[in-house]
Wavefront OBJ file of the C-alpha trace (Angstrom):
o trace
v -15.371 -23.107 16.537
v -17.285 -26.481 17.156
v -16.824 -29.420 19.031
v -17.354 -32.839 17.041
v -17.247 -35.778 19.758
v -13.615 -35.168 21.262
v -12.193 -32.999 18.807
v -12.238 -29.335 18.593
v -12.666 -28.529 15.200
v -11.728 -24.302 14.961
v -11.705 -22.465 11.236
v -11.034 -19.269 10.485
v -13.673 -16.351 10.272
v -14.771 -15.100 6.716
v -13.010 -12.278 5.242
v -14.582 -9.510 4.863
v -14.348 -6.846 1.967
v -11.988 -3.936 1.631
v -14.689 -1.467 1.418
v -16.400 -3.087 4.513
v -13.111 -2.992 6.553
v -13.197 0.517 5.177
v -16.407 1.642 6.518
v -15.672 0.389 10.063
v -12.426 3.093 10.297
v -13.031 6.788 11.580
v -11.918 9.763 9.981
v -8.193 10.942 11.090
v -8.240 13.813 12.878
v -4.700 15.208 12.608
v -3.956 16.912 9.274
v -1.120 15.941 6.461
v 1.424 18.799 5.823
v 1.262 20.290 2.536
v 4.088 18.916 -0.014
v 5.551 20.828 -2.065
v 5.283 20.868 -5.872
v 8.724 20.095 -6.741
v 10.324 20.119 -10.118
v 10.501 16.918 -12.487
v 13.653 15.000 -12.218
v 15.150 12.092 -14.567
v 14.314 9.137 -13.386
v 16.296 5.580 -13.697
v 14.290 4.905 -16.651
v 15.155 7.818 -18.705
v 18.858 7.004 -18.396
v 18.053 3.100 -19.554
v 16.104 4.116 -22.080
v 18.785 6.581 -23.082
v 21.455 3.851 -22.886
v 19.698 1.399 -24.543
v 18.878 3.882 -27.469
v 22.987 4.309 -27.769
v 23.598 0.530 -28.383
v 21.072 0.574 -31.717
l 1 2 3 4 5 6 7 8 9 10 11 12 13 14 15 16 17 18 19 20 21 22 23 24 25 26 27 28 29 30 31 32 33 34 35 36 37 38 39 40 41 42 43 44 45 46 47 48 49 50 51 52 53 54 55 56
């Protein structure tokens, strides 16, 4: 912020980088549930692919 005559002339502060926003955080100190491993299922682009195979 700076003041030129009668104006107020304000500009926004420089970004900073990820990894220095990063280093500024503390560690969490609750702790994530475990997921489970669950089994493989088809996704939407196995039954496009699938469908798109059909109309060759």
């Amino acid at each position: 912020m700076a003041k030129e005559g009668e104006r107020l002339i304000i500009e926004p502060a420089p970004r900073k980088s990820l990894l220095a926003i990063l280093a500024t955080l503390s560690p969490l100190e609750e702790d994530f549930p475990l997921i489970p491993e669950l089994p493989p299922t088809q996704s939407n682009s196995d039954a496009l692919f699938a469908r798109y195979q059909y109309r060759l």
